[in-house]
MARBA-3410 file (N, C-alpha, C, O; in Angstrom, 1 decimal):
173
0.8,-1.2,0.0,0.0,0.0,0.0,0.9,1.2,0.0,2.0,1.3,0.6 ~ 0.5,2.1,-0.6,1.5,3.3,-0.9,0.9,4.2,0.3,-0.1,4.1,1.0 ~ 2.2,5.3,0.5,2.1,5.6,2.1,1.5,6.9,1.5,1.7,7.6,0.4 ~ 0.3,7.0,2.7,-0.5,8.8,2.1,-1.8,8.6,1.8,-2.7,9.1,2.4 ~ -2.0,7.3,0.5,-3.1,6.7,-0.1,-3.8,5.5,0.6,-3.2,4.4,0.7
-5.0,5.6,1.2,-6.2,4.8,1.5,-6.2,3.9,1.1,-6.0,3.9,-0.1 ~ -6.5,2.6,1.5,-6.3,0.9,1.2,-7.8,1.1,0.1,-8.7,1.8,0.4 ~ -7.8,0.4,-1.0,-9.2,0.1,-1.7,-9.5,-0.7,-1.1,-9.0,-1.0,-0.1 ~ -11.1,-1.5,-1.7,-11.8,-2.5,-0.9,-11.3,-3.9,-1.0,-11.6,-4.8,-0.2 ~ -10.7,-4.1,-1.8,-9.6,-5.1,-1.7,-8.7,-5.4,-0.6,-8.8,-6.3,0.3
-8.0,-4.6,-0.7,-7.2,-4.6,0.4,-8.0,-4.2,2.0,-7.5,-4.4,3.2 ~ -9.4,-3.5,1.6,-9.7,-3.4,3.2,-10.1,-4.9,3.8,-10.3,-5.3,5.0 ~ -10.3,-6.1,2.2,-11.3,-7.2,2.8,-9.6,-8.3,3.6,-9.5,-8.9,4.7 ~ -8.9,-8.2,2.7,-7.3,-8.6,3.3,-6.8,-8.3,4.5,-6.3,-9.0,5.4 ~ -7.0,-7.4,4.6,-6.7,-6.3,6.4,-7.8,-7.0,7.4,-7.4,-7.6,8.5
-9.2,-6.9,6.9,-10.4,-7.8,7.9,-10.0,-8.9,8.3,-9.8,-9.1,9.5 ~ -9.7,-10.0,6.9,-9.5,-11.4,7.3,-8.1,-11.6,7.8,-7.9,-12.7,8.2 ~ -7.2,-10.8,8.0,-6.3,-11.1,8.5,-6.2,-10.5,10.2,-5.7,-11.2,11.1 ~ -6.9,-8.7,10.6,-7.2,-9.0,11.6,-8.2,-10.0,12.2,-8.0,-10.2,13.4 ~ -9.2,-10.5,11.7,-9.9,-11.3,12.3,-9.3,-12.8,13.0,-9.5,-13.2,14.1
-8.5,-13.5,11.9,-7.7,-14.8,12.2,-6.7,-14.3,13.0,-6.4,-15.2,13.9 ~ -6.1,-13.1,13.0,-4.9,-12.7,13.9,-5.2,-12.4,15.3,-4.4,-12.4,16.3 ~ -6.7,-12.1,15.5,-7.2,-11.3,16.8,-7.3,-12.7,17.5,-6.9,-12.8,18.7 ~ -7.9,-14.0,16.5,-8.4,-15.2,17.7,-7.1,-15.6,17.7,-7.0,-16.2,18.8 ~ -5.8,-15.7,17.1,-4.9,-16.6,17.2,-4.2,-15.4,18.5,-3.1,-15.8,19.0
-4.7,-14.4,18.9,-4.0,-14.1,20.1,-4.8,-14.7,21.1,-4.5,-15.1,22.2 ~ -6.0,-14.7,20.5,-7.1,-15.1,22.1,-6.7,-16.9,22.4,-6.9,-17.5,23.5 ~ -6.2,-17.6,21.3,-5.7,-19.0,21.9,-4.5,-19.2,22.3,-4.4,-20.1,23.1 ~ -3.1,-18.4,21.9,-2.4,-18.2,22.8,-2.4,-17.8,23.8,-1.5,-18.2,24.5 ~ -3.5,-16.9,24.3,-3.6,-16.5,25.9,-4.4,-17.7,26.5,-4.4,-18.1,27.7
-5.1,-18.2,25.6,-5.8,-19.3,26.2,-4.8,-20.5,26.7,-5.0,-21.2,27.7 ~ -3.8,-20.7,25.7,-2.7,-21.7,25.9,-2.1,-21.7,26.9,-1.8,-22.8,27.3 ~ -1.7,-20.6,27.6,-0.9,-20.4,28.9,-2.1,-20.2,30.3,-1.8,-19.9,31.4 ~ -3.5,-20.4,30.0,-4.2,-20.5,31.1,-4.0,-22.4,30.8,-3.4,-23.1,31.7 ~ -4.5,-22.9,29.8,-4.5,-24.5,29.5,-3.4,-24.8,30.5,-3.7,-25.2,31.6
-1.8,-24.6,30.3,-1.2,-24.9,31.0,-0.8,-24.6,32.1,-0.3,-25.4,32.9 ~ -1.0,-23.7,32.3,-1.1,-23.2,34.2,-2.3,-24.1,34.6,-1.8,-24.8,35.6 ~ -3.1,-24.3,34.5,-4.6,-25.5,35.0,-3.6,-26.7,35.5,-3.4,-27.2,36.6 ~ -3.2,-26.9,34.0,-2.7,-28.7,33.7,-1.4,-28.7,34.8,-1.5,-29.4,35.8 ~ -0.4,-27.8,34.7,0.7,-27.6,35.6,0.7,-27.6,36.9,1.2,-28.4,37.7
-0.4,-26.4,37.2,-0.5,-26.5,39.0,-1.9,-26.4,39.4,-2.0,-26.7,40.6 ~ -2.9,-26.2,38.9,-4.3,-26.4,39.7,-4.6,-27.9,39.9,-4.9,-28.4,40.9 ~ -4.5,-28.3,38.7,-4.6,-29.9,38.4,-6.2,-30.1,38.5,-7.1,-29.6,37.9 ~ -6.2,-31.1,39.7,-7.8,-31.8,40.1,-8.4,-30.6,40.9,-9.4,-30.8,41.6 ~ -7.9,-29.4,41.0,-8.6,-28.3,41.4,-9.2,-27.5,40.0,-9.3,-26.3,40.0
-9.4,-28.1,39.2,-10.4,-27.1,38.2,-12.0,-27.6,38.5,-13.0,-27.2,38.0 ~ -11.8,-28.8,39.7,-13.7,-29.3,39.5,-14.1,-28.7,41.0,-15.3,-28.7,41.3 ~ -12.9,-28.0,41.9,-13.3,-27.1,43.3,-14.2,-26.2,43.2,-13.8,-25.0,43.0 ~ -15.3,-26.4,43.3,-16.6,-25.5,43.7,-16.0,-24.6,44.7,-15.4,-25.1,45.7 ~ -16.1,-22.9,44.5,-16.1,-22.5,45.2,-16.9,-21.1,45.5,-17.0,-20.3,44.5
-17.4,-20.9,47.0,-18.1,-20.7,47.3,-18.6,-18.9,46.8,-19.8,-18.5,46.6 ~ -17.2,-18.0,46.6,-17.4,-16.8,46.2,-18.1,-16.8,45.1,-19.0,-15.9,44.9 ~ -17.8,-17.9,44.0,-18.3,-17.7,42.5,-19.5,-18.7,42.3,-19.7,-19.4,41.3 ~ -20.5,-18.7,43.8,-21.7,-19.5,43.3,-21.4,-20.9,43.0,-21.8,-21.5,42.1 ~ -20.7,-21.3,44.1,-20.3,-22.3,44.3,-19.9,-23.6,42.6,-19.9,-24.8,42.4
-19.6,-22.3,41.7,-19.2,-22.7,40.4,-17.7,-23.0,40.4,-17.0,-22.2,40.9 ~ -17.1,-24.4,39.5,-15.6,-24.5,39.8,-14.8,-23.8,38.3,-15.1,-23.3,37.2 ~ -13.8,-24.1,38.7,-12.8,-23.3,37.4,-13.6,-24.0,35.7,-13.8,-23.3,34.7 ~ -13.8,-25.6,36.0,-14.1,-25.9,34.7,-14.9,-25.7,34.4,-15.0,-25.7,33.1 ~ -16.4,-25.3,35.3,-17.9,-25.2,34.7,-17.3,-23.6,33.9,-17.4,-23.3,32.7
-16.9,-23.2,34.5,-16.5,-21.9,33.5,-15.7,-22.2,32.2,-16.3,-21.9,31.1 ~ -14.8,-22.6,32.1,-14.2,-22.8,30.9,-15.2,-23.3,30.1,-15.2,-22.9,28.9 ~ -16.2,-24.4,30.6,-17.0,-24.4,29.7,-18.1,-23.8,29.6,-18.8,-24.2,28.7 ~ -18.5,-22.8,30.3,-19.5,-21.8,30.1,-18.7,-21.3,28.7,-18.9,-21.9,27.6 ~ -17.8,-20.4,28.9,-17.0,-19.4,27.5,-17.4,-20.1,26.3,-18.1,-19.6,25.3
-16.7,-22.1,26.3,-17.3,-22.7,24.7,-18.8,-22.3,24.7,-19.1,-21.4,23.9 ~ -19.1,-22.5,25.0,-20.6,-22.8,24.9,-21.0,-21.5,24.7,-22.0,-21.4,23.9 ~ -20.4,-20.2,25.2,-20.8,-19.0,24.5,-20.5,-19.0,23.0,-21.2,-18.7,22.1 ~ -19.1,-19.4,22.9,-18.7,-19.6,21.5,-19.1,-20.0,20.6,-18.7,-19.7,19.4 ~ -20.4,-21.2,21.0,-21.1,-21.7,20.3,-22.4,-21.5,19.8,-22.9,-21.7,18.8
-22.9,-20.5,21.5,-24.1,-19.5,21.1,-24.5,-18.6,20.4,-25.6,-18.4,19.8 ~ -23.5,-17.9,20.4,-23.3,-16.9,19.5,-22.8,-17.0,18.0,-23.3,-16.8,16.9 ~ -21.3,-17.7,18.4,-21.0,-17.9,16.9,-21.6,-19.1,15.6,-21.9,-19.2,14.4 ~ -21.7,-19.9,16.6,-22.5,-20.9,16.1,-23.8,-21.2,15.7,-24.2,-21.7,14.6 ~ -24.5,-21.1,16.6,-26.1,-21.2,16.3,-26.7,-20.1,16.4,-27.8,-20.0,16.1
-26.1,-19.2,16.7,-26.9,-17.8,16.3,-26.6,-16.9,14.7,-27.3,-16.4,13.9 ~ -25.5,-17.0,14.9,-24.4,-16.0,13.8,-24.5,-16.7,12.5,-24.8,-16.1,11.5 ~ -24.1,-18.1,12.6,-24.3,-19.0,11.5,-25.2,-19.8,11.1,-25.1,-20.4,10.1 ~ -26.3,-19.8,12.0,-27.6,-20.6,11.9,-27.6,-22.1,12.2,-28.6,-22.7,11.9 ~ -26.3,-22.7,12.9,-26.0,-24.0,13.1,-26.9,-24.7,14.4,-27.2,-24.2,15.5
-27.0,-25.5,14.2,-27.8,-26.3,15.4,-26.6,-27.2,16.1,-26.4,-28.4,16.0 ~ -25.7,-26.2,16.8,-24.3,-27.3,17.5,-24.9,-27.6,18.9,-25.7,-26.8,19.5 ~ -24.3,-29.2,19.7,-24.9,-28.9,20.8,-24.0,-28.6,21.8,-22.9,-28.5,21.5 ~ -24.3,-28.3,22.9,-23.5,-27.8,24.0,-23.0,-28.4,25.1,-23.7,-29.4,25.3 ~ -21.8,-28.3,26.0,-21.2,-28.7,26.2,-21.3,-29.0,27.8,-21.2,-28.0,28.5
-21.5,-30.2,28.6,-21.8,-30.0,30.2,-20.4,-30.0,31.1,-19.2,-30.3,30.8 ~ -20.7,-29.7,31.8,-19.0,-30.2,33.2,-19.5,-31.4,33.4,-20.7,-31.7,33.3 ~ -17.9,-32.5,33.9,-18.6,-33.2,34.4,-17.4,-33.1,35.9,-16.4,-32.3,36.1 ~ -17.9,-34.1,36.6,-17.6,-33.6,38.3,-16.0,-34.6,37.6,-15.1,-34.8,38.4 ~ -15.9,-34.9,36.9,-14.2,-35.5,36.4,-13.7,-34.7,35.6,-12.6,-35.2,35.1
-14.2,-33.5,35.1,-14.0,-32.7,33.4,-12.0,-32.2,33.8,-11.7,-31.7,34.9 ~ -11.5,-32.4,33.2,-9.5,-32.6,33.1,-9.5,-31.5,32.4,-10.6,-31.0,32.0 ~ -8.1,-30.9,32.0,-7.9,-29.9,31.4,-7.8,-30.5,29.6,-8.0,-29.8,28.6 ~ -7.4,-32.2,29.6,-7.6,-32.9,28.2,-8.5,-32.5,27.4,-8.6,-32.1,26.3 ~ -9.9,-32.9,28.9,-11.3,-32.3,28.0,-11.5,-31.2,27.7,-12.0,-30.8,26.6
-11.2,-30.4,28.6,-10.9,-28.4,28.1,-10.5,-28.4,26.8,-11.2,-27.8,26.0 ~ -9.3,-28.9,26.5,-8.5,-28.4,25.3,-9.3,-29.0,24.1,-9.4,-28.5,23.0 ~ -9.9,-30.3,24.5,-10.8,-31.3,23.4,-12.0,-30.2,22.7,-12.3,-30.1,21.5 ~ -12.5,-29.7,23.7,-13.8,-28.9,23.7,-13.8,-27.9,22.9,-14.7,-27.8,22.1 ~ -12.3,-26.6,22.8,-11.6,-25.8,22.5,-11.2,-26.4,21.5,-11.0,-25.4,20.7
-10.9,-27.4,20.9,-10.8,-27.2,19.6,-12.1,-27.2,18.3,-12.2,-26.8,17.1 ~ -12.8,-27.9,19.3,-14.3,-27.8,18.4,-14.6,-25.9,18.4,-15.3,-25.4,17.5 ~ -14.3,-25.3,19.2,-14.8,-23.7,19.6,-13.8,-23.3,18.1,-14.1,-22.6,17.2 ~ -12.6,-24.0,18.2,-11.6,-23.4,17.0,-11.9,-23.9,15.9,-11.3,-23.6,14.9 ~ -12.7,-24.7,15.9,-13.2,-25.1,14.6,-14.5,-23.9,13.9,-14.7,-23.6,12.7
-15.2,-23.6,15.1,-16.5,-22.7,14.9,-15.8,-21.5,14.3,-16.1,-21.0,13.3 ~ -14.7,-21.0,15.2,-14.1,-19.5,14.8,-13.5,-19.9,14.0,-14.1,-18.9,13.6 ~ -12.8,-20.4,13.2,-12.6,-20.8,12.0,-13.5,-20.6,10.7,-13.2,-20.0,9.6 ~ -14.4,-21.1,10.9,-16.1,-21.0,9.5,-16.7,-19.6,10.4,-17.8,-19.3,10.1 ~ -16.3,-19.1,11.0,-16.9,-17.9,11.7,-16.5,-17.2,10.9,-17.2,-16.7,10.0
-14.8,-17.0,11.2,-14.1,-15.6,9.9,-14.0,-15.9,8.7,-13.6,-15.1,7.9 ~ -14.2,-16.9,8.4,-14.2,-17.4,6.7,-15.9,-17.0,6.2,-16.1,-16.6,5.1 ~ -16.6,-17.0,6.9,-17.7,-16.7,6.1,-18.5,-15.2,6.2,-19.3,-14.7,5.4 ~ -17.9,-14.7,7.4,-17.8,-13.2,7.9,-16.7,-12.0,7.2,-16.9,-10.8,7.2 ~ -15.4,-12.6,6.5,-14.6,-11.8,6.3,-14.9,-10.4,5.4,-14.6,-9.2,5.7
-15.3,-10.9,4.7,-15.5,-9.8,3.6,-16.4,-9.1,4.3,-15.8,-8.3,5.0 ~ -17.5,-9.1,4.3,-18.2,-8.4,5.0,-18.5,-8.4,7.0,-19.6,-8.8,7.4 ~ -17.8,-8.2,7.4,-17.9,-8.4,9.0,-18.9,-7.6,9.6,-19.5,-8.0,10.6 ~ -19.0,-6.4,9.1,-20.6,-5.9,9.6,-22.0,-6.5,9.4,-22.9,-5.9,10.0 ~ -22.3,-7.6,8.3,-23.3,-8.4,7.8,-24.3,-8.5,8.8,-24.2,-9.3,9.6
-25.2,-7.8,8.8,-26.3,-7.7,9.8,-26.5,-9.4,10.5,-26.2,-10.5,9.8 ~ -26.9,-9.3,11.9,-27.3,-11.0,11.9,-28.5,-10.6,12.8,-28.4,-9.7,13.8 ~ -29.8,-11.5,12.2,-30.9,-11.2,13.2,-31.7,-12.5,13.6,-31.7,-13.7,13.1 ~ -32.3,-12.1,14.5,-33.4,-13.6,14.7,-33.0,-13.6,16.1,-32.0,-13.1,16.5 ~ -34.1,-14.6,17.0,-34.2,-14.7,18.2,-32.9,-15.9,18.7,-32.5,-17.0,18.3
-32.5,-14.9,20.0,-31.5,-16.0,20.6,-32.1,-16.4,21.7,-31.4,-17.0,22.5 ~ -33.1,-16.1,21.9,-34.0,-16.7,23.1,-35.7,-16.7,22.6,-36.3,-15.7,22.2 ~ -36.1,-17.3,22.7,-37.5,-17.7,22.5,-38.4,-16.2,22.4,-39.1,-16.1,21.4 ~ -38.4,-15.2,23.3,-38.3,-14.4,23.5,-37.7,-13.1,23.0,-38.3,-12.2,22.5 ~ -36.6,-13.3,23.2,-35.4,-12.1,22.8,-34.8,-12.1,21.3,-33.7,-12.7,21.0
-35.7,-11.1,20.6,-35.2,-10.5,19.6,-34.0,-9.9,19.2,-33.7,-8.9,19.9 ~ -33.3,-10.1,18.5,-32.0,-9.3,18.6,-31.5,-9.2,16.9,-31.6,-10.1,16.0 ~ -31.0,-7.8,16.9,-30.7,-7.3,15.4,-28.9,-6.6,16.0,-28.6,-5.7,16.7 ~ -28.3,-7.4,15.4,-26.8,-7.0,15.7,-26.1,-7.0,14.4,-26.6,-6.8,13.3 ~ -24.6,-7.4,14.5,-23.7,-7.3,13.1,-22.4,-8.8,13.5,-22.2,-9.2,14.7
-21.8,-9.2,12.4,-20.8,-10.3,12.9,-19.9,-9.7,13.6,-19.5,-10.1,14.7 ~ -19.6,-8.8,13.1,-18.3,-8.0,14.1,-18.5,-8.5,15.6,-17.9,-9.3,16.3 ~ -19.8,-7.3,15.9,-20.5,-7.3,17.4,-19.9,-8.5,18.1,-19.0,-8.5,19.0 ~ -20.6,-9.7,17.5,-20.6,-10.5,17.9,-19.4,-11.5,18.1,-19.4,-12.3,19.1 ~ -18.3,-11.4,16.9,-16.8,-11.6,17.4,-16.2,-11.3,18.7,-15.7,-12.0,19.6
-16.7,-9.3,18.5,-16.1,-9.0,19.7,-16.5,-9.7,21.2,-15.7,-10.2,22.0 ~ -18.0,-9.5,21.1,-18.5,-10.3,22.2,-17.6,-11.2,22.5,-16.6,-11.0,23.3 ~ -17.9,-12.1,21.9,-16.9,-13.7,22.2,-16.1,-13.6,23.3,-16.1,-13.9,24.4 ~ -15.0,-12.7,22.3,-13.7,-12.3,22.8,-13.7,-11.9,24.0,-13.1,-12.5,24.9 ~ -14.5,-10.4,24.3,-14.2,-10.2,25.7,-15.0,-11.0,27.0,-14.7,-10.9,28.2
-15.8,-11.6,26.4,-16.7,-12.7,27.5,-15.6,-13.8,28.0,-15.5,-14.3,29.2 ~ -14.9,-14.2,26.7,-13.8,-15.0,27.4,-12.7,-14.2,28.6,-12.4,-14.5,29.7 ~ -12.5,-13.4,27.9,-11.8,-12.5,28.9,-11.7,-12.0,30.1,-10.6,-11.8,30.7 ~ -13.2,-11.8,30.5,-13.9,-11.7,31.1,-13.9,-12.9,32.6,-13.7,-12.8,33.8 ~ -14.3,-13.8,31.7,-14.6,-14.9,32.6,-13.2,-15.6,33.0,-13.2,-16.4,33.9
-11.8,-15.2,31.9,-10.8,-15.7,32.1,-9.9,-15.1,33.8,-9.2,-15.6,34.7 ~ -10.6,-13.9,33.6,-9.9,-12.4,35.1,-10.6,-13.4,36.1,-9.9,-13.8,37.0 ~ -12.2,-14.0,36.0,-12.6,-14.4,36.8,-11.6,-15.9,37.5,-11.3,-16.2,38.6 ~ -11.5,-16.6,36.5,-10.9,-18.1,36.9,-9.2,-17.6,37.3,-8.5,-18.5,37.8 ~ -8.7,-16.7,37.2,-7.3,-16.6,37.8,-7.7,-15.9,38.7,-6.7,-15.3,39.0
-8.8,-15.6,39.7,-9.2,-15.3,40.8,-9.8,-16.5,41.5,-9.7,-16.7,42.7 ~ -10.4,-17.1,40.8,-10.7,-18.6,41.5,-9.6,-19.3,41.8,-9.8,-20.1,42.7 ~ -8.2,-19.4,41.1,-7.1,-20.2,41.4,-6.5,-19.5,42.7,-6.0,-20.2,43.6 ~ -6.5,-18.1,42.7,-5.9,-17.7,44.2,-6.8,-17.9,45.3,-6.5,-17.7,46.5 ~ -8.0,-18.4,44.8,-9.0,-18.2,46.3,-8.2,-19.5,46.7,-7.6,-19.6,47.7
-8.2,-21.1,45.4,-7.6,-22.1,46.1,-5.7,-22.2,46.5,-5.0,-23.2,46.7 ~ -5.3,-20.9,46.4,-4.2,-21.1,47.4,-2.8,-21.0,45.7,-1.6,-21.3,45.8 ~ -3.2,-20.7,44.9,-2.4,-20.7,43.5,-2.3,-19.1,43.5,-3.0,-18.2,44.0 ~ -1.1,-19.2,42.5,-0.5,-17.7,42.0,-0.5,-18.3,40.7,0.0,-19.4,40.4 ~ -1.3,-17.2,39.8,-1.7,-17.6,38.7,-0.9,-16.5,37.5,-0.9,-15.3,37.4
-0.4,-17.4,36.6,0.9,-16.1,35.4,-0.1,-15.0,35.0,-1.3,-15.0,35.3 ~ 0.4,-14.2,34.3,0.1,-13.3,33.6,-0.6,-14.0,32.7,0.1,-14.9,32.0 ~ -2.1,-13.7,32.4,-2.7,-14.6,31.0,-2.9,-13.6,30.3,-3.2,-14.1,29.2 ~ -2.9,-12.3,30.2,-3.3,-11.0,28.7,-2.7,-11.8,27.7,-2.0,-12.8,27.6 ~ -3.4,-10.8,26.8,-2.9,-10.6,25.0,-1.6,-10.5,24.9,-1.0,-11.1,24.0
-0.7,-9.7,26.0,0.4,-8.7,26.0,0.9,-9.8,27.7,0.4,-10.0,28.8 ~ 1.8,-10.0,27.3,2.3,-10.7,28.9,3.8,-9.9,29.2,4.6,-9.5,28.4 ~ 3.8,-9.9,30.0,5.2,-9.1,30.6,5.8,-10.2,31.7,6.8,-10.1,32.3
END
């Protein structure tokens, strides 16, 4: 691109698809070093109910986030009928990562069918009830910071059980 001059629409759909695959390939690297911090030192403390977070344990959360991944990107955004994902009172960090690759399969046909156009209106009910008129973008982002979100929360669940948990951002120091 010549310096001065504005990218054409070509090049803006190249810039999309590449921040888009570039944005999740940061969000699975940060996810990578929570995977192994679990696997490393929480271990059989990801099924510890605890009491601050609604007596919910580290893993019902990791699998809440797929299962958003799935809600949104999946059967809402793309119209897919995927099913969802339960804890179980044995769920390992194996099955985390098993689970997560099906999520990276979704975000996968997510940005391939979103790229070109990432604002592409998406509508229809996500609840029986609840109407909703959004765009793919929106809804990327969602994803993203829900995981995020819920990720601040599970490295606060590993100190309640007695762990010092790494740096998990985008950006690690």
């Amino acid at each position: 691109m010549e310096e001065g001059k504005a990218p054409g629409r070509n090049q803006y759909v190249i810039l999309m698809q590449n921040l888009l695959k570039l944005q999740y390939l940061l969000v699975k690297e940060a996810r990578e070093v929570v995977f192994d911090y679990l696997e490393n030192q929480v271990r059989e403390d990801i099924s510890t109910n605890i009491s601050a977070f609604n007596n919910k344990s580290i893993a019902y959360l990791m699998v809440h986030i797929a299962n958003t991944y799935i809600a949104w990107a999946g059967n809402f955004a793309m119209k897919t009928n995927l099913p969802y994902y339960t804890e179980k009172d044995d769920t390992d960090v194996a099955d985390l990562r098993e689970i997560f690759l099906d999520v990276d399969a979704i975000m996968n046909t997510f940005s391939d069918e979103f790229v070109k156009e990432p604002m592409t209106p998406v509508k229809g009910y996500k609840w029986p009830d609840k109407y909703i008129e959004t765009d793919a973008f929106s809804i990327f982002t969602h994803i993203l910071t829900h995981e995020f979100h819920h990720k601040g929360q599970i490295m606060t669940m590993s100190r309640l059980l007695g762990y010092t948990p790494p740096d998990t951002d985008i950006l690690r120091f």
